[in-house]
N, C-alpha and C positions, 0 to 999 in steps of 0.2 A: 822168935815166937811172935813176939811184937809188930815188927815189920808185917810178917806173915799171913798178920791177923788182919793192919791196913790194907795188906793186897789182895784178899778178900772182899773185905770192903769197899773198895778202891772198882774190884773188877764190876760188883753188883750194881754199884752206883752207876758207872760207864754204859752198863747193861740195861738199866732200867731211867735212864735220863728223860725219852719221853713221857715215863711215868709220874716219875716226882716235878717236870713240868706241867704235867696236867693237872694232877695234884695241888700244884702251890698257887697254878693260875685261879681254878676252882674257888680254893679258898676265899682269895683274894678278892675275886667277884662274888661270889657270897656275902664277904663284909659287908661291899661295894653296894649290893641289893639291898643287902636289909638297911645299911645307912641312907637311902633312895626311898624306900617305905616309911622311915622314920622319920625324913624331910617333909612329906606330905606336897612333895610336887605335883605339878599337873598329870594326873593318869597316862594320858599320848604320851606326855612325855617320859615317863616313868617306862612306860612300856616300850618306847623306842630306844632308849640307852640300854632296858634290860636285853632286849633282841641283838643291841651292836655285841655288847660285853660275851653273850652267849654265841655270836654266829663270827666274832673275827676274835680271835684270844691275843692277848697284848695290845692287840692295834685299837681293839676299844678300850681296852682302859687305858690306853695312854689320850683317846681323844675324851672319855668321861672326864678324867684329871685336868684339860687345858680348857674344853667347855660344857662341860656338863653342868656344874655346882653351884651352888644357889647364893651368891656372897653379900644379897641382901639380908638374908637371915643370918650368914655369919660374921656380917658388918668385918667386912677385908678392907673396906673400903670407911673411913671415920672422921669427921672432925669435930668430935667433942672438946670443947675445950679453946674454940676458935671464938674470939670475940663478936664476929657479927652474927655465928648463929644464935648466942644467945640476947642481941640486939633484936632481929628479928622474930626470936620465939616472944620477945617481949612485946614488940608492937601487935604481933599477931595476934596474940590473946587477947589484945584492949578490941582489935577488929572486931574480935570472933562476939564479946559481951555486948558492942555499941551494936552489933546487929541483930544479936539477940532479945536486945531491950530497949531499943528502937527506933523511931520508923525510920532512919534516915536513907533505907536501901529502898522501901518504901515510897518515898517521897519523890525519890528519884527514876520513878516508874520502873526499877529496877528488881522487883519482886517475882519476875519472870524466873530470873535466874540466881536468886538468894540461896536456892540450894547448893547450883554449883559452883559460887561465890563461899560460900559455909566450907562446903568439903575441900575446897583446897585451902581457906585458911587451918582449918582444921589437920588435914595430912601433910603440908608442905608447909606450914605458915606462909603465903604465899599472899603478902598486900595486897589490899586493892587499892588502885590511885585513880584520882579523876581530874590532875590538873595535868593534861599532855596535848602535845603536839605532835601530828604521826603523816609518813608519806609513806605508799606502798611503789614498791616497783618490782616488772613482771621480769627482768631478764636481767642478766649478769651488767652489761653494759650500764646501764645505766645506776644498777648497786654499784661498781667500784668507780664510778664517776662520783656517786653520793660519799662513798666514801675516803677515796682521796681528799676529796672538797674539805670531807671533817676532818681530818690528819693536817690537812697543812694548816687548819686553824686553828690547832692543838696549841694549847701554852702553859698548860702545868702537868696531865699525864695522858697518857693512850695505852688502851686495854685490850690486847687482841686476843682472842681465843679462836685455834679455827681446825677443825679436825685434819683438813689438807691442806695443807701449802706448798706449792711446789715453784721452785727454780725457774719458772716459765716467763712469758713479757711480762704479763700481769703482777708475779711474785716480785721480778724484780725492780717493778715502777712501786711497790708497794714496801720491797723493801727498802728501798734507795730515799722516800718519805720520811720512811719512819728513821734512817740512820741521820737523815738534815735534821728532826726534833730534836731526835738525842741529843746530836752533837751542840744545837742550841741549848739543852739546859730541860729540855721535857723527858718526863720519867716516862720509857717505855717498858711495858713488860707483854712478854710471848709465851703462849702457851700452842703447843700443837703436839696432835696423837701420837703416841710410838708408829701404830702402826698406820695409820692413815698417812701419813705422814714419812714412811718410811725411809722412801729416795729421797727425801731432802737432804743438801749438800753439806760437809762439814764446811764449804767456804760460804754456802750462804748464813749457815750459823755467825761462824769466825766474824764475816763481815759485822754482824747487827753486833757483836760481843763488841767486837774494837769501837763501838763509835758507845756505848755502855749501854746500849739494850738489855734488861736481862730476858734470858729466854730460858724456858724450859719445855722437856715432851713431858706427857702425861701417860706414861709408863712406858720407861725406857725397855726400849729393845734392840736385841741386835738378832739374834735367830728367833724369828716370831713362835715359830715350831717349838719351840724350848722354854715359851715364856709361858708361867700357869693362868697368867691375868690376860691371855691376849684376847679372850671371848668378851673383856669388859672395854670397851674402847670408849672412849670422850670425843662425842659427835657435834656435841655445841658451836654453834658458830654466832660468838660474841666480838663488838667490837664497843668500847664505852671510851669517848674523849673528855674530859674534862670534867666525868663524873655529870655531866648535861644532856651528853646525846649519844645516842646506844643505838645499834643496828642489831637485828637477831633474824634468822630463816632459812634458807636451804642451801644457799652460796657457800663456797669455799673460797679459798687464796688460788687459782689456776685458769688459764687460758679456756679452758672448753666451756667454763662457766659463762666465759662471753661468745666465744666462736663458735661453740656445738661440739668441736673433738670431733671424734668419730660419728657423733652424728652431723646430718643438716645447721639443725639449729639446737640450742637448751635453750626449754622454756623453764623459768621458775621463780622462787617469791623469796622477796627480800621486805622488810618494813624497818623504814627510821624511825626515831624515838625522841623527843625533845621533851621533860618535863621530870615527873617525880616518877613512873613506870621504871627510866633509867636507872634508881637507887638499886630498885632489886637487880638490876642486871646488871650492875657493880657488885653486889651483893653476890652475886653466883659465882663471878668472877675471883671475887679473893677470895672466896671460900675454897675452888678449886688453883690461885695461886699460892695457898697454905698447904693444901695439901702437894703440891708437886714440889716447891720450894723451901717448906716449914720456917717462912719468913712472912710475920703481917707488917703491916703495911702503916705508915706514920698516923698524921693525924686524923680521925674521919670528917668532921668538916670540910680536907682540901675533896675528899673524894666523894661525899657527898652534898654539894652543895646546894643554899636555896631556889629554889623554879621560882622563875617570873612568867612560865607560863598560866594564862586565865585561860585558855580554851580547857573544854569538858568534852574529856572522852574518857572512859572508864577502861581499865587494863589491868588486869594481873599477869604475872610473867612467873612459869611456873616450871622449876628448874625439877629433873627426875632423872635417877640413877640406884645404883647398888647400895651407895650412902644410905640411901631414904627407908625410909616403915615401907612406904605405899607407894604404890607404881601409879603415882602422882598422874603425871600425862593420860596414861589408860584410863583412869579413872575420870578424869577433868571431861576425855569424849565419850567416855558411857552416861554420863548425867548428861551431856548437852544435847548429847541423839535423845535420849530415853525423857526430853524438857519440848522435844520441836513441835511442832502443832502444823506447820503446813509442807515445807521444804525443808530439804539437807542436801546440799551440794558437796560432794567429796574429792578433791582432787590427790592420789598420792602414788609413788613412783614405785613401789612395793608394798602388796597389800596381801599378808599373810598376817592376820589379824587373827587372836586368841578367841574362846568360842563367846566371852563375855561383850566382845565388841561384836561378834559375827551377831548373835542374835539380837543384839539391841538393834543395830541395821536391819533385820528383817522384819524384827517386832515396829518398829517404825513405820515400815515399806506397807505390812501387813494392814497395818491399823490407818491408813489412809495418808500417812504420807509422803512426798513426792519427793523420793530418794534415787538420786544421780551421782554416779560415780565415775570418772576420769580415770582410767589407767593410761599407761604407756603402749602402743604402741608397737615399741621395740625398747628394750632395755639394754643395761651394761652390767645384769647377769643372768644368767642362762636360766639357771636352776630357778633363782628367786621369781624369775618371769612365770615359766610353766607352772611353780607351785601359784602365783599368782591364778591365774588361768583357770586353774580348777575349782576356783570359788564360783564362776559364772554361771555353773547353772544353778546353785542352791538360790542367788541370789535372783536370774529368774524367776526361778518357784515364787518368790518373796514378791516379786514387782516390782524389783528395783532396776533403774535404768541403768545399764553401764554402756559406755563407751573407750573405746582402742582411739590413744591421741595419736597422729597421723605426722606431724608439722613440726619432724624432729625427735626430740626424748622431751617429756614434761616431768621433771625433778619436783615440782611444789609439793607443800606437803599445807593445803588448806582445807577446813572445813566453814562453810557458812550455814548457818540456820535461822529460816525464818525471818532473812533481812536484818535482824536485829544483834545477833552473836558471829564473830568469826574466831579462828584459831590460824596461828599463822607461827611457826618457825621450824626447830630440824628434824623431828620425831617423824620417823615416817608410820603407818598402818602396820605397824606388824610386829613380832613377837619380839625381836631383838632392839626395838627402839621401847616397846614396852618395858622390858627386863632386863636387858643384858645393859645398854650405853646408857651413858651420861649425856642428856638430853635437854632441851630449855626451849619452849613455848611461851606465845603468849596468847593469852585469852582477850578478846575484846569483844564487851558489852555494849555495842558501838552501830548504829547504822549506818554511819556517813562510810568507815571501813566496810560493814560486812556488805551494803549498798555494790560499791566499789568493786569486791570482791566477788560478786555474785557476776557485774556487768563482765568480770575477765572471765567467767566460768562460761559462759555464753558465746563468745566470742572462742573458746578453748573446747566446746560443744563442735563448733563450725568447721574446725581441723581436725575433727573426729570422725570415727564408723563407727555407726550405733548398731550394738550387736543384738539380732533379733533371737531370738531365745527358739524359735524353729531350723534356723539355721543352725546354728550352735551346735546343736545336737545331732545335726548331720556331720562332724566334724571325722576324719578317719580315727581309726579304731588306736592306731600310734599314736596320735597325737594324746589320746585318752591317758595311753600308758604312761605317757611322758607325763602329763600332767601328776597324774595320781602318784607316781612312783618321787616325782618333788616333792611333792605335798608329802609326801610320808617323812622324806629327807627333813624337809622344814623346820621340823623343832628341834633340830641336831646340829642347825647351821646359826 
């Protein structure tokens, strides 16, 4: 009877599979919805996860679950409890009062940009230093020439952090440096991405372990498809020698960085660092060697030691991620566009920017100032390019100049305003360096820098096509498609 009764039930089941499939899927997104209303994400975006979940079943909720989810709000990502965050929440507050109560920001004719000095002490505690020494350089070549120089004159530790590294000449002249420290007696430590980093070699590991590097990636992965964190990658690219001189901006550890790869040439921005700026980019540095290794680090003296630097250039170094309150970096360029008074030069290699950056740009352009923007060109993605694309003509409407860079891929990720502000290291223009990675700029309140940086935007003008906003719009009707149908893509990616 028993049985009888299972085989019954047994047949119905059999019979009705795609039911109770459709059924459980329902449900399931249902949750999934109403936990997406309850997050209070950005509308687009709210509305294009709800369209995947509803128009492909399983296949969007399994891509909601790897990158949908918001894990600054669910802090996935923590290091409470790590000694220099609360070294730096300490010094940050002495900033935030001494500028509040007086004039010393002031004095320093620096009251330009007090606000967006304030806000990021405020959201990131994020120093300001003004005793440094700083070199900019436009192209890979001469970053790992810079920074070889500083590795072989490493003699107590070296700090690499670098989203790619790859096995390449470069990697390996880089790493074969760093295995002669170790083995003299210099504490090296490595960090590099799960997935940026993917193909790198268990023997280029092996090797830096035997000589006693330690290295770690920064969310291990082996089937990236399988990994829930692989939409939060660590993009930063830090190098700090001896807790004195620090490099940070858009280079990786790999050959194309100096030779082009598949393109001509790679244009892009790298900045060295000699003085107290460094501390914070030590700072960033073993907060994210704590969280990959949950091992800190001896004494802080060896690793942040005194500057004999007297030159005056002011710099905050402003690290942003899933850890954080506030999307630190986003925030740092909507105060300094929405501060300009005459010029904003923009150079960035993906520019799918959220609607808070899009309309300070226009509000800018609008109200009379002379905003120019650098795109690529030709890119190394598809998608990212065309949704790119489709910003040109709002930004026509606005009056903002853009230009297609011609003279290879230009990878930089800088902004200058005004002569007097620039922003220079790996966050690019757009919604995944806003949100999703693990990010670290620096701010410089600086002529002699933004000066400098202005004369490459000009010269990086000259290897451009300035795209006239009457032609544009005669573009064919595909090309439209393409664009619009990225752009729709874009907050999914």
């Amino acid at each position: 009877m028993l049985l009888n009764a299972w085989h019954h039930i047994w047949i119905w089941i059999t019979g009705n599979v795609g039911v109770l499939l459709w059924t459980f899927y329902l449900t399931i997104a249902i949750y999934m919805i109403i936990m997406m209303v309850l997050s209070r994400l950005n509308p687009v975006k709210t509305l294009s996860w709800i369209l995947v979940l509803l128009t492909l079943p399983y296949v969007g909720m399994l891509l909601y679950l790897f990158f949908g989810q918001n894990h600054r709000k669910r802090k996935m990502y923590s290091r409470k409890g790590m000694r220099d965050v609360h070294i730096m929440n300490s010094l940050g507050k002495q900033q935030i009062i001494q500028a509040n109560y007086t004039d010393w920001i002031n004095a320093e004719k620096m009251e330009i940009y007090k606000k967006t000095i304030l806000l990021q002490l405020n959201n990131s505690r994020a120093l300001l230093t003004s005793k440094n020494k700083m070199e900019v350089y436009d192209n890979g070549n001469d970053t790992f020439a810079a920074m070889k120089r500083s590795i072989a004159s490493a003699t107590h530790s070296i700090h690499l952090e670098s989203y790619i590294i790859v096995a390449d000449k470069i990697g390996s002249e880089i790493k074969n440096l760093l295995v002669e420290k170790a083995t003299a007696g210099v504490e090296v430590r490595i960090i590099y991405d799960g997935i940026g980093s993917w193909h790198l070699s268990q023997q280029y590991i092996t090797d830096l372990k035997k000589a006693g590097v330690e290295i770690y990636p920064f969310g291990r992965v082996t089937m990236p498809w399988l990994v829930r964190n692989v939409n939060y990658r660590n993009h930063r690219k830090i190098l700090v020698v001896d807790g004195h001189t620090g490099f940070l901006g858009g280079i990786n550890i790999a050959d194309r960085y100096a030779d082009g790869g598949n393109f001509d040439r790679w244009r892009d921005a790298h900045i060295r660092i000699e003085g107290e700026a460094v501390h914070s980019l030590q700072a960033a540095f073993l907060l994210d060697w704590f969280f990959v290794s949950k091992k800190q680090v001896g004494q802080r003296t060896n690793y942040y030691p005194k500057t004999n630097i007297d030159d005056k250039h002011y710099v905050q170094i402003v690290p942003s991620g899933p850890d954080s309150d506030w999307e630190s970096i986003m925030q740092a360029y909507f105060s300094a566009i929405m501060q300009a008074k005459e010029r904003i030069y923009i150079i960035t290699p993906y520019f799918t920017p959220n609607e808070s950056i899009l309309t300070a740009i226009k509000v800018a352009s609008l109200s009379g100032v002379d905003v120019r923007l650098i795109l690529p060109g030709k890119s190394d993605s598809k998608i990212t390019y065309w949704s790119t694309l489709s910003y040109l003509s709002e930004l026509h409407e606005a009056g903002v100049k853009v230009y297609l860079y011609q003279n290879g891929f230009n990878h930089s990720k800088i902004i200058t305003i005004d002569g007097n502000f620039a922003a220079i290291g790996s966050a690019n223009m757009d919604a995944r360096s806003f949100e999703h990675n693990f990010e670290i700029t620096g701010l410089f309140y600086d002529e002699f820098i933004a000066t400098k940086l202005e004369e490459q935007f000009k010269k990086d003008m000259k290897n451009s096509r300035f795209i006239r906003s009457y032609r544009w719009e005669k573009r064919k009707f595909w090309r439209k498609l393409a664009e619009g149908l990225a752009r729709l893509l874009s907050p999914l990616l």
